[in-house]
N, C-alpha and C positions, 0 to 999 in steps of 0.2 A: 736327358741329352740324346741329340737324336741318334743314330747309329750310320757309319759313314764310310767306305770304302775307300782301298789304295786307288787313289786316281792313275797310279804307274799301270794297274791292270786294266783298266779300261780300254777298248781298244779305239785306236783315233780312225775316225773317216773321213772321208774327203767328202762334201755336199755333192747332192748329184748337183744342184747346176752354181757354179762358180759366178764368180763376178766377171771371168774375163772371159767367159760364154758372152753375156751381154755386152760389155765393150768390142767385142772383138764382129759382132752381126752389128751393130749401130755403127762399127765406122767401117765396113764393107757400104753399109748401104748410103753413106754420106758420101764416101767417094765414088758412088755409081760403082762399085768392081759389080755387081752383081744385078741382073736384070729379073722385071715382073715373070712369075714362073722360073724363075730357072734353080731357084732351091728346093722348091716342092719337085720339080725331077728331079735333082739329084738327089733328093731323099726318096722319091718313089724308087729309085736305082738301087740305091742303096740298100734298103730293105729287101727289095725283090734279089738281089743278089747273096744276102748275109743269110736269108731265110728259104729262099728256095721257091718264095710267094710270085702271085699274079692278083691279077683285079685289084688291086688296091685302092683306095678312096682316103685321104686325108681328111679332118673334117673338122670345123672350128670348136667341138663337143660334143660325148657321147648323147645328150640331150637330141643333140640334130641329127645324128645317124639313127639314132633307135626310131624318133619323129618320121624321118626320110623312109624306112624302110617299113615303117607299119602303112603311112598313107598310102606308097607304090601297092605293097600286096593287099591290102585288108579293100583299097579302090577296084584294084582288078579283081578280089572276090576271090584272091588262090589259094587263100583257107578263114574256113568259118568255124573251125574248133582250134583252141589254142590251148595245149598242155603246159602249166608254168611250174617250173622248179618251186617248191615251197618255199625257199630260203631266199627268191629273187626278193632285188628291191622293190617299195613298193610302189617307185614312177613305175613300174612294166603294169599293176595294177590301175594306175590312174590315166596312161594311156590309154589301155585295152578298154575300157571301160566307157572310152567313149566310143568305140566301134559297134558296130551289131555283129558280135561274136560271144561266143561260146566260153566261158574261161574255167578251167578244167585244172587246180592245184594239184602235182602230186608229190608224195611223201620222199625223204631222202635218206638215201644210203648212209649213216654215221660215222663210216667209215673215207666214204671218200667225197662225201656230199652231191650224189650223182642222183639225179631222179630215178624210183622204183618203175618198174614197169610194171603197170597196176592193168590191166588188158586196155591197152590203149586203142582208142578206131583209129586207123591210116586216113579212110579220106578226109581229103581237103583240110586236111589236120597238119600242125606244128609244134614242136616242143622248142619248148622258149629252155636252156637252161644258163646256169648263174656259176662261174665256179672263176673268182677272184683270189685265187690263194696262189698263185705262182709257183706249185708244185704238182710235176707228172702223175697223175693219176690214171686207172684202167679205163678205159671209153670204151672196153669195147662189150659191152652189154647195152649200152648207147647207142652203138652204132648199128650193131644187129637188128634194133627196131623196123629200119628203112623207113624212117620218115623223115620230111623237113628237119633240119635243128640248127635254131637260132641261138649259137653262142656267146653267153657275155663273160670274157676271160680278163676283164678291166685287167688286174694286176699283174696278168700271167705272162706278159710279153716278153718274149728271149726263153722262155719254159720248151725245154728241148724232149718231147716224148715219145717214147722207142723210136730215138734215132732221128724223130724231124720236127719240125718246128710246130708247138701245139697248134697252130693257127692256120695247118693244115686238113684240120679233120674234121671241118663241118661244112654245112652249107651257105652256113652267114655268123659272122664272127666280129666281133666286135672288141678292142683294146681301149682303153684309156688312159689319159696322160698328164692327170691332175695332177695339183702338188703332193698329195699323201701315196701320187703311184711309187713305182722305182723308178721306173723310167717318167719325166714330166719336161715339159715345155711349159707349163704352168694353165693350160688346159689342153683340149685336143681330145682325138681319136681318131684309129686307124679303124676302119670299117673293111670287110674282106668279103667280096662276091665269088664263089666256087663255078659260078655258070656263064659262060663268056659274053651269051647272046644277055643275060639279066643285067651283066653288069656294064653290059655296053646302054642301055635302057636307064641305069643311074647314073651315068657317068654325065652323060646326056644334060639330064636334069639338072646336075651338082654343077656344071659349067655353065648353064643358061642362067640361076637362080644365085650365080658367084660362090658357091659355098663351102669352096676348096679353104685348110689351113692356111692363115697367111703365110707369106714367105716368113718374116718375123718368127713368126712360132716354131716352123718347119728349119731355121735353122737351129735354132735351140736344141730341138729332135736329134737332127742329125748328131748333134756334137755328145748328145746323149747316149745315143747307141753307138756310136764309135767309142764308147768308153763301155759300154754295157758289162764286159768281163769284168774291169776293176770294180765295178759297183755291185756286182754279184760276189765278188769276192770279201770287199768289205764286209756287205752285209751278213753274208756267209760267219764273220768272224765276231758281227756281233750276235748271231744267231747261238752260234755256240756257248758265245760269252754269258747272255742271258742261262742259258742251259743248264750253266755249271750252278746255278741258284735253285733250278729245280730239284725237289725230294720226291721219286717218281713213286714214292710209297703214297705220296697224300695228292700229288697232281699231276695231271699225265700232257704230255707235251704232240699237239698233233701235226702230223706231217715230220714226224720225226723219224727220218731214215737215211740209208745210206743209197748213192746212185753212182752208176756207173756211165761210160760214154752217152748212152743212147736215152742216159735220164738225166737233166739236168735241170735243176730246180730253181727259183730267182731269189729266193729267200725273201718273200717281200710281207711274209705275215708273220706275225708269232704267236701262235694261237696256241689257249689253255685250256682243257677241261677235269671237272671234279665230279664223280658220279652221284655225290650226294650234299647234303649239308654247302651249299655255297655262298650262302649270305655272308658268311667272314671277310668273304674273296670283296666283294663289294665293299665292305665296311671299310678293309684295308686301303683298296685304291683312295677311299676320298678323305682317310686319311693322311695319306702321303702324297694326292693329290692327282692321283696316274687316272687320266682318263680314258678307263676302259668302258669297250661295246659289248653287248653281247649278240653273239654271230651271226642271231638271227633278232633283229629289231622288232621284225611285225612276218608272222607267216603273213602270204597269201593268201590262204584260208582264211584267215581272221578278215581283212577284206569285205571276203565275199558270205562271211554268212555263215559259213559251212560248216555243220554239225556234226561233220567226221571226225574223228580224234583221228590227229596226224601224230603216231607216238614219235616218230625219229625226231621230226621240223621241232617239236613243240619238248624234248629231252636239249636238243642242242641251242633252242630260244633260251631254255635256261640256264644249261651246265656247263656250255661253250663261251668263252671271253676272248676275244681280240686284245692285246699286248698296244702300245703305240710299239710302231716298228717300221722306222723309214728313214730313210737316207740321211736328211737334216736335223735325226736329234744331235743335240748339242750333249757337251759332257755331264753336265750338272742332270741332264733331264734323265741319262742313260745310270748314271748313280742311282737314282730315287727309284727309278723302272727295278733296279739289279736289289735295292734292296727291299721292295715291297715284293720281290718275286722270292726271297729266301722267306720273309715274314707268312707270307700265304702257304708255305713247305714246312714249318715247323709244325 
């Protein structure tokens, strides 16, 4: 008999996007209340004001902002070495790959999944890095380097650190807004240019070439970040909810801390790691049917060849597991999540 929780403790969420998101943008735009453009400003407003941002770029997916921004630099030649986060996906390998560039993996910190600084060259050099977990981490051993950095923060949107919005502290930044983010329009991505004169040089482009969000999507966005707090908070309470199933003697819970004003977290992952023996953890999931990832799918090493043992990349390819954990589970899926996460503890 299977084993089965009080559904009274569950706790209820609300979907990030409702049904009357959609009715409510399809009959604005049957009755004309709303003109071409004029939702993508008030969503670029919106943003730029909630977050403290400039340069922004809306974009119909992360697919076409990453595409958009390798052709712009890798055409003009502004860098021919590219350092990548071990842990990226492995589109940033099958892009690159078609440039005549340099591609340069390196190993990640296990702690906060931040590339090692392994003697990096500056010139004409870029570090690509990956960090989709929607929680405040240190960057600043990151940032010390002084070189370009290409950030991809898919999940991290609304992630408040020391005090500002993460989506301040590089030089190109990238969000995502699939259905498995927190925040979703049901695809999309905000793309972020730090340098006025560069990203007047994209913007250029993106408006000759059409390839702004539609209004459609862009209002779905909007109605999402104007709710972003109850959705952090929800999640927030299933974050904990799962929590109380963990036995931190046998599995350890990452990103698991406390924050104060100037840290604030989106709670959009629930990531698990075991330092040893974790074939069980596996066995479990497909028994109760939870389908879990592991954090790291494919280094980038593997890729390219590369004969270095990357100890950190190739510890958390293994003993790191992603949770599902996003807005729209339903109750019966957050039961089975709750009890295969007590069965993995014992």
């Amino acid at each position: 008999m299977e084993e089965q929780l009080n559904s009274n403790f569950i706790p209820l969420k609300r979907p990030s996007l409702k049904r009357d998101d959609f009715l409510s943008v399809l009959n604005a735009m049957i009755d004309k209340k709303i003109y071409p453009g004029e939702i993508y400003n008030n969503l670029e407003n919106l943003v730029k004001d909630k977050f403290k941002l400039s340069n922004l770029i809306f974009l119909p997916s992360k697919w076409i902002a990453i595409k958009l921004f390798f052709q712009i630099e890798i055409i003009k030649k502004n860098f021919k070495k590219i350092y990548v986060s071990n842990n990226c996906d492995p589109f940033y390998y099958y892009i690159l790959n078609e440039e005549n560039v340099e591609i340069v993996p390196l190993d990640i910190n296990p702690d906060n999944f931040l590339p090692l600084d392994e003697n990096i060259e500056k010139e004409n050099a870029l570090l690509i890095i990956n960090f989709p977990y929607g929680y405040p981490v240190d960057f600043e051993n990151i940032l010390k380097l002084n070189i370009p950095i290409f950030a991809d923060l898919s999940g991290s949107f609304g992630v408040i650190n020391g005090g500002k919005f993460i989506g301040n502290y590089f030089d190109y930044v990238i969000f995502s807004f699939k259905d498995e983010d927190l925040i979703t329009c049901g695809d999309g991505a905000l793309f972020i240019i730090s340098d006025q004169k560069k990203y007047s040089n994209y913007i250029k482009i993106v408006e000759e070439f059409n390839l702004k969000l539609s209004d459609y999507n862009c209002a779905l966005l909007y109605s999402q970040i104007e709710k972003l707090e109850k959705i952090r908070s929800s999640m927030k309470k299933l974050f904990l909810f799962f929590k109380s199933f963990i036995n931190s003697d046998y599995i350890k819970i990452v990103f698991d801390k406390d924050y104060n004003e100037s840290n604030i977290p989106n709670y959009s992952n629930f990531i698990i790691f075991k330092e040893e023996n974790c074939d069980y953890i596996k066995e479990f999931a497909e028994k109760y049917k939870i389908e879990i990832v592991n954090l790291i799918k494919k280094p980038i090493s593997f890729f390219l060849n590369d004969k270095k043992f990357y100890k950190n990349s190739m510890k958390i390819a293994s003993n790191y597991f992603k949770i599902p954990f996003y807005p729209t589970l339903d109750e019966k899926s957050v039961e089975k999540i709750s009890i295969f996460l007590k069965k993995i503890s014992e």
